[in-house]
KEKE-3310 file (N, C-alpha, C; in steps of 0.2 Angstrom, whole numbers, plus 5000, padded with zeros to 4 digits):
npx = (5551:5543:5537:5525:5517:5503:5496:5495:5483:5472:5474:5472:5458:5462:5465:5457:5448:5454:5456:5442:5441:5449:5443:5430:5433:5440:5430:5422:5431:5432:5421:5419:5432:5442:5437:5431:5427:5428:5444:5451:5444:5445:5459:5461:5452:5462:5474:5468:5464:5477:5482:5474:5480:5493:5488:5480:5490:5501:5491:5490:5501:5507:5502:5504:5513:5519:5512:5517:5530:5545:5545:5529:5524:5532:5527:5511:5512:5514:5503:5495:5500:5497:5482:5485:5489:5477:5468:5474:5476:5466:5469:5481:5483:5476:5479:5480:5471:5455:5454:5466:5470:5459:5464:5478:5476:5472:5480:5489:5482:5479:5492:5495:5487:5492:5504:5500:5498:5509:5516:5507:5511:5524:5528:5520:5530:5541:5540:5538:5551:5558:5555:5555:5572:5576:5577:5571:5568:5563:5560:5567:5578:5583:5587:5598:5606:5607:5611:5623:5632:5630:5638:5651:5655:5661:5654:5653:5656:5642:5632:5635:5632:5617:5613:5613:5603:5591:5596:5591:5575:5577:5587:5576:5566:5571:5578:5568:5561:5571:5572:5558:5558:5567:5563:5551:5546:5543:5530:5523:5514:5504:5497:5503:5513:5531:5531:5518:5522:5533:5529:5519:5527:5535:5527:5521:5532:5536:5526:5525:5538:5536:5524:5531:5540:5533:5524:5534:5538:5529:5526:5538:5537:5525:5526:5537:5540:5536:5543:5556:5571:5572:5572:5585:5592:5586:5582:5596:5604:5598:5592:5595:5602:5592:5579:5571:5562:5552:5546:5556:5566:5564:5549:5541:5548:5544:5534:5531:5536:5523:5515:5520:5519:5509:5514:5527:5537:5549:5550:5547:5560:5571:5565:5568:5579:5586:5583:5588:5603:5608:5604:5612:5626:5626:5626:5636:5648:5647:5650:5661:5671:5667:5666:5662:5648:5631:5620:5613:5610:5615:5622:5631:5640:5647:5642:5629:5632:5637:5627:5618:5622:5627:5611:5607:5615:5610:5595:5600:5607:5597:5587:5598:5601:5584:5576:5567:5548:5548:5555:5564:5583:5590:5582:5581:5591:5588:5576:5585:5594:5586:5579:5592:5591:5580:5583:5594:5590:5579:5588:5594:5586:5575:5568:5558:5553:5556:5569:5569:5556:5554:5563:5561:5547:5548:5558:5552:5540:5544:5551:5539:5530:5540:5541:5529:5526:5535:5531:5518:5518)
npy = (5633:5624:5631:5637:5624:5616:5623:5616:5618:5614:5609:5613:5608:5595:5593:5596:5588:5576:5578:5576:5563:5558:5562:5557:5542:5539:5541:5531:5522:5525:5519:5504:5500:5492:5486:5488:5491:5504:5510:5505:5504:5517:5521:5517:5527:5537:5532:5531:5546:5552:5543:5550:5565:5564:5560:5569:5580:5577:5574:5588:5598:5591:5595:5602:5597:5584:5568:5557:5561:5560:5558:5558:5544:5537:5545:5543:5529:5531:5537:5527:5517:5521:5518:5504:5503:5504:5496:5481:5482:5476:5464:5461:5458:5447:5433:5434:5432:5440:5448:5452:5458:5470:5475:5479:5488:5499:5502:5505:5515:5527:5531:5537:5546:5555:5558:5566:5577:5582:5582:5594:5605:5605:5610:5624:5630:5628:5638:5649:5651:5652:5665:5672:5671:5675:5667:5661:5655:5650:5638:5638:5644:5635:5625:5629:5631:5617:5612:5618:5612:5599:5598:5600:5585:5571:5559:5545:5546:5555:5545:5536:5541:5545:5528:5525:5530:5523:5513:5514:5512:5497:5494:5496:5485:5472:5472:5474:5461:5452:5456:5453:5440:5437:5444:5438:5429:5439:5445:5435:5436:5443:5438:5440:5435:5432:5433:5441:5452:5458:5461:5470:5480:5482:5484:5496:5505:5506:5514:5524:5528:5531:5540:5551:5554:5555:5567:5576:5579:5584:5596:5600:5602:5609:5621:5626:5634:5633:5622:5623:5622:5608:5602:5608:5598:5585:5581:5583:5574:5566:5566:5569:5578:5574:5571:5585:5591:5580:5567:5559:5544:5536:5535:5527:5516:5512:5509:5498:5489:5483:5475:5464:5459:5454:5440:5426:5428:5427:5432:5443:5449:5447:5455:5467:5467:5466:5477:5486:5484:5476:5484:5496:5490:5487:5501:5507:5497:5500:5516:5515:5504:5501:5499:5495:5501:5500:5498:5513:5519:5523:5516:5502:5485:5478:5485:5479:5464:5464:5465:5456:5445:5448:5448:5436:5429:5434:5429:5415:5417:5421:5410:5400:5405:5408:5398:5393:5386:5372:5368:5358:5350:5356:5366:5380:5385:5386:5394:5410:5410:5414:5425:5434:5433:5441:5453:5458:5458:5470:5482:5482:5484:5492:5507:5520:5517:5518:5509:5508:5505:5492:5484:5477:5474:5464:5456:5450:5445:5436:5426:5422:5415:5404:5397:5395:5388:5377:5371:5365:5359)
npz = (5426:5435:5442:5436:5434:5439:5455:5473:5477:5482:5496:5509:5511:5508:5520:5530:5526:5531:5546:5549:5546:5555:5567:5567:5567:5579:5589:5582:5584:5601:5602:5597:5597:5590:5582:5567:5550:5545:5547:5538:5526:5526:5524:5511:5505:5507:5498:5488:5484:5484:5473:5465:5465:5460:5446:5441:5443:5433:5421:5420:5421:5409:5398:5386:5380:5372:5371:5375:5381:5389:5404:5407:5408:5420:5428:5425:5430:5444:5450:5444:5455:5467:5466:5466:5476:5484:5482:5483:5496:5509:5508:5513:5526:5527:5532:5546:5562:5561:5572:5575:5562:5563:5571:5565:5555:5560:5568:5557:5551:5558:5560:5548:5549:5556:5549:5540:5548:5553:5541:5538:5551:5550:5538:5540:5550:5545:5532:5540:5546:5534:5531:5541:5542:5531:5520:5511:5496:5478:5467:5456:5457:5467:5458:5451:5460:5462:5451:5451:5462:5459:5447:5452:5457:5457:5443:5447:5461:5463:5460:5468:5481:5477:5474:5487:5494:5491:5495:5509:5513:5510:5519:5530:5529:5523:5539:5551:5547:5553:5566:5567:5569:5581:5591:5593:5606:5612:5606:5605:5616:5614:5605:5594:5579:5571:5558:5556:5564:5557:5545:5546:5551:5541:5528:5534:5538:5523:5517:5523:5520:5505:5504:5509:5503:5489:5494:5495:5483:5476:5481:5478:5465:5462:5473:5478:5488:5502:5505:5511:5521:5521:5507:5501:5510:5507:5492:5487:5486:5482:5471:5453:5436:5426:5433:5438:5433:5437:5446:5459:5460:5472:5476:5466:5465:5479:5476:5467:5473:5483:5480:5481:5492:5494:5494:5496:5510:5505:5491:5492:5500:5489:5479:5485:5489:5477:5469:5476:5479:5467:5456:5459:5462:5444:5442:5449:5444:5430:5427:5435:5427:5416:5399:5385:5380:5379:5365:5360:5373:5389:5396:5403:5395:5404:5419:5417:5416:5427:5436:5434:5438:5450:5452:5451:5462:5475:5474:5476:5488:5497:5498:5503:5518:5518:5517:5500:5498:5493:5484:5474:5470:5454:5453:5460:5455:5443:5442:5447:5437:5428:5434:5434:5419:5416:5425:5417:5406:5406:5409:5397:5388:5393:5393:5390:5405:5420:5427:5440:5442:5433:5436:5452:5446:5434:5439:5451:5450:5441:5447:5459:5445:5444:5453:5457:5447:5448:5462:5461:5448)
capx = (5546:5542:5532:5519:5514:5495:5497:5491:5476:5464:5479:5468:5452:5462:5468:5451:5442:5458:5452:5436:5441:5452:5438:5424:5438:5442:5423:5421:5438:5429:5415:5420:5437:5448:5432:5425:5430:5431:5451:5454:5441:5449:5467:5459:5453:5468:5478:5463:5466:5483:5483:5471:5482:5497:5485:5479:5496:5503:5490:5489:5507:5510:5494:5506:5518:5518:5509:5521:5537:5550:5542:5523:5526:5533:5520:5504:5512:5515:5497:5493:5502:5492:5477:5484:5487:5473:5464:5476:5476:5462:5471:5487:5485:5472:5486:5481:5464:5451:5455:5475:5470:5457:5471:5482:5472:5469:5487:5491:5477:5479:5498:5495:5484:5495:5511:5497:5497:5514:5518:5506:5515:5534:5527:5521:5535:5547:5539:5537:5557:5562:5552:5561:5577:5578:5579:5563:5570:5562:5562:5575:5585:5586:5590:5604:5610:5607:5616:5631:5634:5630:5643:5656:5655:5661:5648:5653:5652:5634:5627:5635:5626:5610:5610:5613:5596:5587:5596:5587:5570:5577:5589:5573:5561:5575:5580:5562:5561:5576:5569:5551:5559:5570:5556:5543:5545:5538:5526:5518:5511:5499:5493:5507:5519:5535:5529:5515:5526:5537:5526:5516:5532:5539:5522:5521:5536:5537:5521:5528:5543:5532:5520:5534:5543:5530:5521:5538:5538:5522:5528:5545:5537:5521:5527:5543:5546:5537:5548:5561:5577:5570:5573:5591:5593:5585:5584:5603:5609:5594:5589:5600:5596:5583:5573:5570:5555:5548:5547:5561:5564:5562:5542:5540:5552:5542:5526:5532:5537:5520:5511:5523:5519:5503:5520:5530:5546:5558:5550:5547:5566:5574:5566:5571:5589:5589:5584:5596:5610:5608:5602:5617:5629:5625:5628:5644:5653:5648:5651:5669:5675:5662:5672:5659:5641:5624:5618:5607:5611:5623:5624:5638:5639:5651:5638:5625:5633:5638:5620:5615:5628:5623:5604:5607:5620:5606:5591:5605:5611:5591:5589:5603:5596:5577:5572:5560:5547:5544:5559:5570:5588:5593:5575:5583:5596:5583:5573:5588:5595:5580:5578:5595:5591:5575:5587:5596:5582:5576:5592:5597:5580:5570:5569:5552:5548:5562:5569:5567:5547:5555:5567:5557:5540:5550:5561:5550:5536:5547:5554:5531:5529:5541:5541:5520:5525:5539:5527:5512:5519)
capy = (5629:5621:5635:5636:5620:5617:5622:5613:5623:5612:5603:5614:5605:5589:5593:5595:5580:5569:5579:5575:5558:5557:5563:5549:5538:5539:5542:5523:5518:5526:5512:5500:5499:5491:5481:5494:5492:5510:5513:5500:5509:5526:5521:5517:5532:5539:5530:5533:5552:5552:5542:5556:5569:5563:5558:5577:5583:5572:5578:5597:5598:5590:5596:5606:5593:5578:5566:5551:5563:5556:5559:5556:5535:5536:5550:5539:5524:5531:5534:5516:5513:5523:5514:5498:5499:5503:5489:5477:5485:5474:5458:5462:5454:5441:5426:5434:5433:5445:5454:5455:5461:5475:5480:5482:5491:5504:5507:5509:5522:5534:5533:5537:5551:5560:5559:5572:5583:5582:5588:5604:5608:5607:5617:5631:5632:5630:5646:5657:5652:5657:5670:5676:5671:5677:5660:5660:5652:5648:5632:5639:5647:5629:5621:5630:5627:5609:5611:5620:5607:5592:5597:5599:5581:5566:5557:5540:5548:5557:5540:5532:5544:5542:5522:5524:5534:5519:5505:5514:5509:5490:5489:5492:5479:5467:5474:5472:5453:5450:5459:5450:5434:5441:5447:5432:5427:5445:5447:5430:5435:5447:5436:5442:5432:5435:5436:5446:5459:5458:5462:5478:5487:5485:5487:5503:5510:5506:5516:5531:5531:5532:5545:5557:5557:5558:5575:5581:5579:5588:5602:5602:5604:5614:5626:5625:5639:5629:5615:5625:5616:5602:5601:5609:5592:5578:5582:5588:5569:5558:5569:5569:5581:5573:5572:5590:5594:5573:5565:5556:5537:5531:5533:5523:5509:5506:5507:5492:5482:5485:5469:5458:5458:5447:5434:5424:5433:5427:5434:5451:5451:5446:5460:5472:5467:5468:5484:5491:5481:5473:5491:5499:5487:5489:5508:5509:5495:5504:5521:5514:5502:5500:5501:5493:5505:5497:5502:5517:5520:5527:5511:5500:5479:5475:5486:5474:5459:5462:5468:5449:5441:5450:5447:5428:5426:5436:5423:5409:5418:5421:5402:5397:5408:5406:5392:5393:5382:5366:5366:5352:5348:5362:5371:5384:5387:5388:5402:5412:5411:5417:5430:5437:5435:5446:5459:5461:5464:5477:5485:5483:5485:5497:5513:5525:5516:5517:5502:5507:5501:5488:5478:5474:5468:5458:5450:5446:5440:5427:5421:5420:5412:5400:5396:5392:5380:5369:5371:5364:5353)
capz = (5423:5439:5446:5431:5434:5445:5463:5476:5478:5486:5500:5515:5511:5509:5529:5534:5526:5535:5553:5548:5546:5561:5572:5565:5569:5585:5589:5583:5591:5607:5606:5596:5597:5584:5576:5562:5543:5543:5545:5533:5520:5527:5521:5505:5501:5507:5494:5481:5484:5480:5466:5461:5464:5454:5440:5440:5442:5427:5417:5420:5419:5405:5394:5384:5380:5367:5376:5377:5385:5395:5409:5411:5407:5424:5433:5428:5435:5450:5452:5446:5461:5472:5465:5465:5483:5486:5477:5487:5505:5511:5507:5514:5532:5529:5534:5553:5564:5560:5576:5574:5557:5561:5574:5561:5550:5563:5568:5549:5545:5562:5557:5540:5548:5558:5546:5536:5553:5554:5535:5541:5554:5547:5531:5546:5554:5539:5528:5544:5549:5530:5529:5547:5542:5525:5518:5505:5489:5473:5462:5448:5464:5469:5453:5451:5466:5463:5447:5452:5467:5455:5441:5455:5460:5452:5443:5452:5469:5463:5459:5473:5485:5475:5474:5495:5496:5489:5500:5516:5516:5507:5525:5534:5526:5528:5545:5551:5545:5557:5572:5569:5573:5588:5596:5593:5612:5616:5602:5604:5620:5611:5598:5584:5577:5572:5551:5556:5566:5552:5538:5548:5553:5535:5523:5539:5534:5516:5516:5526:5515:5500:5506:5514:5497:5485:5496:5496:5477:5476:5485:5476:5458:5463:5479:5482:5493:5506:5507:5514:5522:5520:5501:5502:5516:5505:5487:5484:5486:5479:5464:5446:5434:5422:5437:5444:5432:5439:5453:5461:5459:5475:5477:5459:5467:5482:5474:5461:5479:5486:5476:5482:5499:5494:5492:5500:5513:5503:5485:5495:5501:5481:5477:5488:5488:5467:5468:5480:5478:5462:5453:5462:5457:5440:5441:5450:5440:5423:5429:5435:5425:5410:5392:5379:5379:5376:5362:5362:5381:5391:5400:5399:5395:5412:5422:5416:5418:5435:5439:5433:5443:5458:5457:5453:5470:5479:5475:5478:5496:5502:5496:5510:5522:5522:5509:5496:5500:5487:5478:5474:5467:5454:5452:5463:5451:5437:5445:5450:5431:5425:5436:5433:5415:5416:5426:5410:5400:5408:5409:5391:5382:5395:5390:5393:5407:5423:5427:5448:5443:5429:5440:5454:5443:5430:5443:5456:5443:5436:5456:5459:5442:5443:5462:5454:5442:5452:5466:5459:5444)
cpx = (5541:5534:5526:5518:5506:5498:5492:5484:5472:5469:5475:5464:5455:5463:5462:5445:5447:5456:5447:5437:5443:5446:5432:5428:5441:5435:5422:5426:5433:5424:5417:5428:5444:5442:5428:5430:5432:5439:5452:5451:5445:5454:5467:5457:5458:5474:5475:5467:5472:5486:5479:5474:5487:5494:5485:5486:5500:5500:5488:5496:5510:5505:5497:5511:5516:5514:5512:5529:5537:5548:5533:5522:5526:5530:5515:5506:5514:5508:5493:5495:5498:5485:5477:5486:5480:5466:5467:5477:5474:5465:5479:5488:5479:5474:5482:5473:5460:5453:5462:5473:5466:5463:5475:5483:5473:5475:5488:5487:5478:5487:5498:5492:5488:5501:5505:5500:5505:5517:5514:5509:5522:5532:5523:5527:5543:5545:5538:5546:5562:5560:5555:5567:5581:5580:5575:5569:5564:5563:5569:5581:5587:5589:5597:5609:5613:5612:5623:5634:5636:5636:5649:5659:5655:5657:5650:5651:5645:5633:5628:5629:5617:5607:5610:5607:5592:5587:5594:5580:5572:5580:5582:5566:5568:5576:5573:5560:5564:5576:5562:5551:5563:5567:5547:5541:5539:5532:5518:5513:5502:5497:5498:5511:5523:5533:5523:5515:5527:5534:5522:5520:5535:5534:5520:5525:5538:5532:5523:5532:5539:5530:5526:5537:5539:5524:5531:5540:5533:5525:5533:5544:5530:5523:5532:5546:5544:5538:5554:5569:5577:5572:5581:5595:5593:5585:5590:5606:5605:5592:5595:5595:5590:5576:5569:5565:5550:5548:5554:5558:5561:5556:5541:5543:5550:5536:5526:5534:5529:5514:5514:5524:5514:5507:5523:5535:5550:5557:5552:5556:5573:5571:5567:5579:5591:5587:5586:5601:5611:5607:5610:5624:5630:5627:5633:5648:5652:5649:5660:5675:5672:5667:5668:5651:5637:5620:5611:5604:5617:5624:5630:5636:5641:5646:5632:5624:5636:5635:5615:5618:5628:5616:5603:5610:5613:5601:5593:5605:5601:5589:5590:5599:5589:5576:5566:5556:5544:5547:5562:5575:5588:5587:5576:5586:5594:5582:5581:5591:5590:5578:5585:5594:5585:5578:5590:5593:5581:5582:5597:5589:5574:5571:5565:5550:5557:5565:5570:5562:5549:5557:5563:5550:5543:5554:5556:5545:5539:5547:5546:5530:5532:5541:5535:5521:5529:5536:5521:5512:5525)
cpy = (5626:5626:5637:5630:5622:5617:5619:5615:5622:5606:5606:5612:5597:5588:5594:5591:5574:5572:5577:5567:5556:5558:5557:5542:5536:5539:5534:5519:5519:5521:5506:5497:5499:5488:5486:5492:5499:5513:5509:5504:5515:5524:5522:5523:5538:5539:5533:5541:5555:5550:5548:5563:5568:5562:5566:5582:5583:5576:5587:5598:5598:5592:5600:5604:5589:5573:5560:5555:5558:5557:5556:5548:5533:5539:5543:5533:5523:5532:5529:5513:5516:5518:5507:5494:5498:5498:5482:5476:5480:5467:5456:5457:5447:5433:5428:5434:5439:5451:5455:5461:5467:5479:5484:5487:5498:5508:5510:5517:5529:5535:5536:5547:5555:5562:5565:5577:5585:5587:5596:5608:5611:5613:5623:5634:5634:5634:5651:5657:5654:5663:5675:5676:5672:5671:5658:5657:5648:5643:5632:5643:5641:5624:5624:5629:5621:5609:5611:5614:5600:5591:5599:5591:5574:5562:5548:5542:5550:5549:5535:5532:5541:5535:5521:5525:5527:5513:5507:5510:5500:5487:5489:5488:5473:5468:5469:5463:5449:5450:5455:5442:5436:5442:5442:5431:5431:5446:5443:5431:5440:5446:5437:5438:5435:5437:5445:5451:5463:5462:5470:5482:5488:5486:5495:5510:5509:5512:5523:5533:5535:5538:5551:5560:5560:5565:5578:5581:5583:5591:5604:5604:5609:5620:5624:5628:5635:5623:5620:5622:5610:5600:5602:5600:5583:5578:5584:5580:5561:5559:5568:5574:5580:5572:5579:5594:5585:5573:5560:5548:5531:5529:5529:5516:5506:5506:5500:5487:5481:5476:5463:5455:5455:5441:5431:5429:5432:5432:5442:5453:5451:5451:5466:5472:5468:5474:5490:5490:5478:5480:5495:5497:5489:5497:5507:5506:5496:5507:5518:5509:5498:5502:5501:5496:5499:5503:5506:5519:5521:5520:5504:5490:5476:5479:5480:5468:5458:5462:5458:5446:5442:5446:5440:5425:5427:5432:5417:5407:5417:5413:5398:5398:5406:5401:5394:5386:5376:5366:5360:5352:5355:5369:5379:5389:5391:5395:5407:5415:5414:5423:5434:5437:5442:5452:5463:5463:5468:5481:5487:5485:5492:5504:5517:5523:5515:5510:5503:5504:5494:5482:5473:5470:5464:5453:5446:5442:5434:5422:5420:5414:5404:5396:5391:5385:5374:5367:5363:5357:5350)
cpz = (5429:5442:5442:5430:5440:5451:5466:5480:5485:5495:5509:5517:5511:5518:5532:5533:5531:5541:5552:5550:5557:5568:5573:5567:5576:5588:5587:5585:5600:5610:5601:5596:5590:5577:5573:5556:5541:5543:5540:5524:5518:5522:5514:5499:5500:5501:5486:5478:5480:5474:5461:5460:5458:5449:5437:5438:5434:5423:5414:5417:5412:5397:5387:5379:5374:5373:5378:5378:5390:5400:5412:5409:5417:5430:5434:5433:5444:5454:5451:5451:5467:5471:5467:5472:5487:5484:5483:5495:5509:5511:5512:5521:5531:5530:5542:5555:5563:5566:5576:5571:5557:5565:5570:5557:5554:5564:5562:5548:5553:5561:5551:5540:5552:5555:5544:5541:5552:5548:5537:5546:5554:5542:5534:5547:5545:5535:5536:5545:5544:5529:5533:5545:5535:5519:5512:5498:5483:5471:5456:5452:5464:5463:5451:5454:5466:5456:5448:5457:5463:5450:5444:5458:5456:5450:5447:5457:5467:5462:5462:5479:5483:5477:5483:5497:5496:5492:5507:5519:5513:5515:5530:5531:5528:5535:5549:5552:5552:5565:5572:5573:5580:5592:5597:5600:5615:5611:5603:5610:5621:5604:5593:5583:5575:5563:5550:5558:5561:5546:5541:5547:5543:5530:5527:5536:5526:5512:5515:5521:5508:5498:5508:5507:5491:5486:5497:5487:5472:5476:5482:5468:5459:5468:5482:5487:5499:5510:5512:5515:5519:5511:5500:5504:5512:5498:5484:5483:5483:5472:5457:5442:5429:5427:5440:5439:5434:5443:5454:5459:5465:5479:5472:5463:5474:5482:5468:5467:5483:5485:5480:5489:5501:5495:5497:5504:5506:5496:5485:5497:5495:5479:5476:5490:5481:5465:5470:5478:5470:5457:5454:5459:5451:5438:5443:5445:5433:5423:5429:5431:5417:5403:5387:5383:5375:5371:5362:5369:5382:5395:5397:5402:5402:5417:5422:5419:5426:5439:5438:5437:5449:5460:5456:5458:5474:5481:5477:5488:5499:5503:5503:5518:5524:5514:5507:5498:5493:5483:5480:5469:5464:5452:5456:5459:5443:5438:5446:5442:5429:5427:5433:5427:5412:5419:5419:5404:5401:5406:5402:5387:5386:5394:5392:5400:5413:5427:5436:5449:5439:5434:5444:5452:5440:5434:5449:5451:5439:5440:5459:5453:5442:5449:5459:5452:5445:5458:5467:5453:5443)
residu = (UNK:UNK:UNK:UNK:UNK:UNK:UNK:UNK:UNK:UNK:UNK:UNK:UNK:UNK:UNK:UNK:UNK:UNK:UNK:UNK:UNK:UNK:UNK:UNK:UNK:UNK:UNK:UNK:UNK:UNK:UNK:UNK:UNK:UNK:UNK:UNK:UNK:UNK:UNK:UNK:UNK:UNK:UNK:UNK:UNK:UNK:UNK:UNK:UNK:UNK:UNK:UNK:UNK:UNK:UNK:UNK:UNK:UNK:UNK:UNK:UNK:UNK:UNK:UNK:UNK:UNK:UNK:UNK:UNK:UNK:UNK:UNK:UNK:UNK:UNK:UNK:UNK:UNK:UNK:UNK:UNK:UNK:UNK:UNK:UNK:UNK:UNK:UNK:UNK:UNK:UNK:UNK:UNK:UNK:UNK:UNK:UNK:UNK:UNK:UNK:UNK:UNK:UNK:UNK:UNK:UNK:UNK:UNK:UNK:UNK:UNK:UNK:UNK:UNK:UNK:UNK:UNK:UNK:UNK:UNK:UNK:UNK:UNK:UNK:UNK:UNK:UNK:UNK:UNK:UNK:UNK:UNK:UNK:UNK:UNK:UNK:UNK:UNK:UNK:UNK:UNK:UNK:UNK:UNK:UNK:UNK:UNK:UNK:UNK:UNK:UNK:UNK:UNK:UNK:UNK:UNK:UNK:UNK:UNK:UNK:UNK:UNK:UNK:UNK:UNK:UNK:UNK:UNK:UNK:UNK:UNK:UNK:UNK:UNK:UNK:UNK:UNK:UNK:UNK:UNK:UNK:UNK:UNK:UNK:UNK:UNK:UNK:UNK:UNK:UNK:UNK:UNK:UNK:UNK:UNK:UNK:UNK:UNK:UNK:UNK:UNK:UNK:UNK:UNK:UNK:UNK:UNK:UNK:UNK:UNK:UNK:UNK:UNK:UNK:UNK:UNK:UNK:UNK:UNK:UNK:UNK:UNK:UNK:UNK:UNK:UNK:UNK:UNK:UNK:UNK:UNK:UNK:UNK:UNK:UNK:UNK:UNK:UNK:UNK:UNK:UNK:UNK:UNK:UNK:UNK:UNK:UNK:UNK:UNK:UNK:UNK:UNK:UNK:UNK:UNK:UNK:UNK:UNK:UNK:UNK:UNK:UNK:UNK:UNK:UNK:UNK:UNK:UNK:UNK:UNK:UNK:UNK:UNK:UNK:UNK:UNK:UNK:UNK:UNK:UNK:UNK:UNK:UNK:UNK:UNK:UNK:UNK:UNK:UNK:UNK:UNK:UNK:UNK:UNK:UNK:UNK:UNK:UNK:UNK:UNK:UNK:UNK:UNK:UNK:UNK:UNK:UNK:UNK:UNK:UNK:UNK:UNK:UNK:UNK:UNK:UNK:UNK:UNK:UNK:UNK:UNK:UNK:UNK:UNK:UNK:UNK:UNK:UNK:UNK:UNK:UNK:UNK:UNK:UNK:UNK:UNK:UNK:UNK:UNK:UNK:UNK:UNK:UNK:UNK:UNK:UNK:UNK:UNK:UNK:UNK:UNK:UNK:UNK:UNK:UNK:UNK:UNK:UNK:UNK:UNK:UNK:UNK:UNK:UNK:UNK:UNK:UNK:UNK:UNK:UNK:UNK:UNK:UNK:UNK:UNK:UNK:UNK)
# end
């Protein structure tokens, strides 16, 4: 099915508008240095772009289909999320001086622009190396593949593997955080702090991650042979099978954290811990020890309830750690309840919509809303 989808036709001419760009770029790096709005624009169309692809994608693909299948809910809003970074892009540092921040900018966008070069090169070398070593494989080769392997493997262990795939990019946004204060002594001596470290390297890589999965998602449902290895490597241990005509969950899951880095640390770290550890949670201890099914889902009440009881310690334990600012007495406790309560919606009432994009908005949205209100009145 995969390979009568739209191929990526036009991914030649994307490669030679981002040289194009890179060149314009460096050409106003060379006289003006950091101070141009132009990478900051760039990145934006870059993001534009994207969101235009999967928009395309979605509705090429699906053009044949009912038009609210289980599947394109979760497409469009991956390209709302392209969009909606790029709507917010420009906001993201404005806490730091004009000159940090067109710094930052610049780093972001020639990083952004050589992950591209880099995808052309690996997808060179990986179709000549299968092509040499007899290794070409098909999309419905590979699902086979992926079938036979997956129905050899306990479904606890597969969705332990899985929920692991998801807590990578969550340890380095926390990680990050922890290193921008460790390193303030040295940072501060170039104007950075340790927030504004902080928040480059992990909106940096939150991005990267993003970008790496959703072109290797492309690739993987339009032109799979030239993914090569590389698909075998990374899709065998994070994919299930209602995903292998989709995309993967964990582009959608850091495009729903992406908003939230308008926010406080702490709000951005509650919600990247509840949908690691808190989502995770939830699967194992229903998978393992789950008895009483939610109706009209596979999921189970003791997974639930233990996925609440996680994400409300979670908001407690950051609490301790780094404090919310302008709480008093048990307004803590409030937020935190509530948050875990909106966990549990999601995960008993969501349905068309995956709750990798759910969790993250509803819970962080509650932990902003109410923060607002104890704040301010």
């Amino acid at each position: 099915m995969a390979n009568t989808n739209p191929k990526l036709k036009k991914e030649n001419l994307l490669s030679v508008f981002m040289i194009f760009c890179f060149i314009i770029g460096f050409v106003i790096f060379a006289f003006k240095q950091y101070y141009s709005l132009y990478f900051m624009i760039c990145s934006q169309l870059y993001f534009i772009i994207f969101g235009s692809i999967n928009l395309f994608y979605t509705i090429k693909s699906r053009k044949n289909k009912k038009p609210m299948s289980v599947y394109i809910i979760n497409e469009i809003l991956v390209a709302i999320g392209f969009f909606v970074l790029a709507i917010i892009f420009p906001f993201l540092f404005n806490f730091v001086e004009v000159s940090i921040r067109q710094m930052l900018y610049f780093h972001l966008w020639d990083s952004l622009t050589v992950h591209i070069f880099c995808w052309k090169i690996y997808l060179y070398f990986a179709k000549r190396n299968n092509k040499k070593n007899n290794r070409e494989m098909n999309y419905n080769q590979w699902k086979e593949h992926f079938l036979e392997r997956y129905s050899g493997i306990s479904e606890f262990k597969k969705d332990t593997k899985r929920k692991l795939t998801h807590f990578y990019p969550a340890l380095v946004i926390i990680g990050f955080y922890f290193l921008g204060n460790a390193l303030e002594s040295f940072t501060t001596i170039y104007g950075i702090n340790s927030l504004t470290f902080s928040k480059y390297w992990q909106l940096a890589i939150a991005i990267h991650f993003l970008w790496m999965m959703n072109i290797a998602d492309l690739f993987r449902l339009n032109s799979f042979k030239k993914l090569g290895k590389f698909a075998l490597r990374w899709f065998d241990d994070s994919l299930r099978p209602s995903e292998l005509e989709t995309f993967a969950q964990g582009s959608i899951m850091i495009l729903s954290w992406i908003p939230f880095f308008l926010t406080d640390i702490q709000i951005l770290l509650a919600i990247v811990l509840i949908s690691s550890i808190g989502d995770g949670v939830t699967s194992i201890i229903g998978i393992k020890f789950g008895k009483i099914s939610i109706k009209g889902t596979k999921k189970k009440w003791e997974g639930t309830i233990a996925g609440m009881i996680t994400t409300y310690l979670i908001v407690i334990i950051i609490n301790l750690i780094l404090p919310f600012q302008g709480l008093q007495g048990i307004e803590i406790y409030i937020i935190a309840l509530f948050t875990a309560i909106g966990f549990g919606l999601v995960d008993i009432f969501g349905r068309k919509i995956t709750d990798n994009f759910l969790n993250p908005v509803v819970t962080g949205s509650i932990i902003w809303i109410l923060l607002l209100i104890f704040q301010f009145f």
